[in-house]
Every structure is written in C-alpha cells, then in structure tokens.
C-alpha positions in Angstrom: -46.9 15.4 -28.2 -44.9 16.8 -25.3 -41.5 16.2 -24.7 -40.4 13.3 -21.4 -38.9 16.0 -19.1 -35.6 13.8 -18.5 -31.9 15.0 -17.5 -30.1 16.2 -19.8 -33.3 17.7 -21.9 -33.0 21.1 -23.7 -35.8 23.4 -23.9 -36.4 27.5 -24.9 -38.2 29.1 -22.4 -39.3 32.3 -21.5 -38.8 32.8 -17.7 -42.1 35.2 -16.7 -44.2 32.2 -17.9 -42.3 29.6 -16.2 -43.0 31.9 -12.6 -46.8 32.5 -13.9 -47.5 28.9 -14.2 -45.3 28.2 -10.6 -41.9 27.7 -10.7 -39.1 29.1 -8.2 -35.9 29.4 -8.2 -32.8 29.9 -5.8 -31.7 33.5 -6.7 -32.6 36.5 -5.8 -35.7 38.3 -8.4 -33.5 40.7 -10.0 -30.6 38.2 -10.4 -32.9 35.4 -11.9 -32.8 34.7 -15.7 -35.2 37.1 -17.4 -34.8 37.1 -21.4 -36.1 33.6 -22.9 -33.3 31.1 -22.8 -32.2 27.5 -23.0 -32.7 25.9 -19.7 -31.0 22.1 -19.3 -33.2 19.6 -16.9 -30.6 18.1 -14.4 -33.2 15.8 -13.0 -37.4 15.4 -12.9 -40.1 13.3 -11.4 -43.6 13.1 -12.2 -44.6 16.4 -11.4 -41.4 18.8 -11.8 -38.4 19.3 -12.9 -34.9 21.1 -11.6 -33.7 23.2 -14.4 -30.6 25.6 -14.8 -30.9 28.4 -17.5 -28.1 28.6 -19.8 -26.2 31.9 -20.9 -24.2 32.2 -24.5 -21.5 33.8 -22.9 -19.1 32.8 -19.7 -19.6 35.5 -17.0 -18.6 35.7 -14.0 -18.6 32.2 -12.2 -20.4 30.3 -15.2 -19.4 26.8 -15.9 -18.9 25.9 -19.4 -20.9 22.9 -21.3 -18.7 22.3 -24.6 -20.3 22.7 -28.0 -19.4 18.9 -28.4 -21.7 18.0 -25.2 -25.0 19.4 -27.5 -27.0 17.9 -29.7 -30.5 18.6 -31.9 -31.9 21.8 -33.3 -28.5 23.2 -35.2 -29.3 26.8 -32.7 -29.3 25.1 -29.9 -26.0 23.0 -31.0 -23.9 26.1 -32.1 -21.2 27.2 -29.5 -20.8 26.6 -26.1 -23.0 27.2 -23.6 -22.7 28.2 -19.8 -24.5 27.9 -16.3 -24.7 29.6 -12.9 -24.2 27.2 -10.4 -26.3 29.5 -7.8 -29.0 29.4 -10.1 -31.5 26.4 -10.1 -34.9 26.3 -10.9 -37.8 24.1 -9.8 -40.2 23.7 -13.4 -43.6 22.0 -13.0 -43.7 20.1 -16.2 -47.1 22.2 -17.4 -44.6 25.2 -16.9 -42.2 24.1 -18.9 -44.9 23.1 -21.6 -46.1 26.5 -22.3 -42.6 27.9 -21.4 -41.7 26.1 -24.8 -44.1 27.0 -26.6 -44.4 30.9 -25.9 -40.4 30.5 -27.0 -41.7 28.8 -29.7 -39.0 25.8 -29.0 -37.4 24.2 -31.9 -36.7 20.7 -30.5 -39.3 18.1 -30.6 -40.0 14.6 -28.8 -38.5 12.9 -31.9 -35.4 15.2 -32.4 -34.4 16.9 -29.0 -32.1 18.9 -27.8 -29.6 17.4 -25.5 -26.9 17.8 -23.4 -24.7 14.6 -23.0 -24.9 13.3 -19.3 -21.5 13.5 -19.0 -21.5 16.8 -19.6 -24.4 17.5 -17.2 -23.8 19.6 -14.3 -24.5 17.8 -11.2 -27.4 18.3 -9.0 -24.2 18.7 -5.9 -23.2 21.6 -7.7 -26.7 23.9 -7.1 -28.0 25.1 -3.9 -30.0 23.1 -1.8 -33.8 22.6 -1.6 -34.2 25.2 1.5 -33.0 27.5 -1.3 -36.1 27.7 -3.4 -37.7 31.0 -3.5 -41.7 31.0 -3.6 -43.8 27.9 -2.9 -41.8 24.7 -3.5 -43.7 21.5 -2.9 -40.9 18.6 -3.6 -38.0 19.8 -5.7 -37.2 16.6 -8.2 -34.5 14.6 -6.3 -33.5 17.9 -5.2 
C-alpha cells in the first residue's frame, strides 16, 4: 500500500530516480540534491507533489526543522533537520513511489514519517512555479 502524498509527509528518496520518472525542480543541475535523502511534501494534488529535500546539517542559508517537529521511523526522528528555501521540487506521486523504494524508505502508510505542520515550511518561502526546471505540467498549489 502506498503512502497518501499529504504535507507534512516524510519520504527517502534517491533524486536520479525522482528526475527519470519526471520531476523538476527550481535549481540549477549541479546545485540540485544528488545523494538519496529525506524530502518533506509541502503540499500535493492528485497527480504531484511539491517537495523540498532535507540536509543533516545547516549550510549556508538552510532553515532549521527542530528534532521536536519529526516524528516515525527513529532515523528519520534523530536530530534536526534543514532545507534550502531555493530548492523546491515538483514529484509526480509514481516518482516518489519508486523514489522510496529504490531508498528502501523506512516509513510506512500506518507509521509515517512526519513533519508537524507547524513546523512546515511554507509554500511562500520557495520560488515560484515559473521556476521549475524541465517540463512542469501544474505544480501542486504551487
């Protein structure tokens, strides 16, 4: 069973397949998240999602999520967690699918991991639609 892409959903995803199976993003290639990663889901329709990745460490001009904000998978949950508010990505759901599971994900529908919705970054924060790199249809409530 596949998880309800939703805001504030956690998932471990390797980029190259998110891009194989048509996402974009807003950055520039070489700047875009590479590595597999947690990416948080700041909002989603039927089709897609908007998606930021999240780094374990601050760098330069990433926002903070507090440890406090997380919750499932015990991984996931340890330490904060930070975003790049240049970086947003446009997921279709089947992306994010077999993103997960190539990252072999460790949340599940029953037991997810989250990020509180207060702690969410908001959608106001990222760069506009016009932004997206590579074909965009309708960027979620983007």
């Amino acid at each position: 069973m596949a998880h309800i892409h939703a805001p504030g959903l956690v998932l471990h995803m390797y980029p190259d397949t998110l891009l194989a199976f048509g996402a974009s993003h807003t950055v520039e290639p070489e700047d875009a998240a590479a590595a597999q990663r947690y990416f948080v889901c700041l909002s989603a329709d039927a089709v897609e999602g908007l998606w930021t990745p999240l780094h374990v460490t601050r760098g330069e001009d990433r926002l903070m999520i507090p440890e406090e904000a997380k919750s499932g998978h015990p991984r996931w949950r340890r330490g904060p967690s930070y975003y790049d508010p240049d970086e947003l990505w446009c997921i279709p759901h089947k992306a994010a699918q077999r993103g997960a599971a190539e990252a072999r994900d460790q949340s599940s529908p029953k037991a997810p991991n989250t990020v509180a919705l207060s702690s969410l970054p908001s959608r106001s924060q990222f760069p506009s639609a016009a932004a997206f790199r590579g074909v965009v249809k309708h960027p979620a409530q983007g």
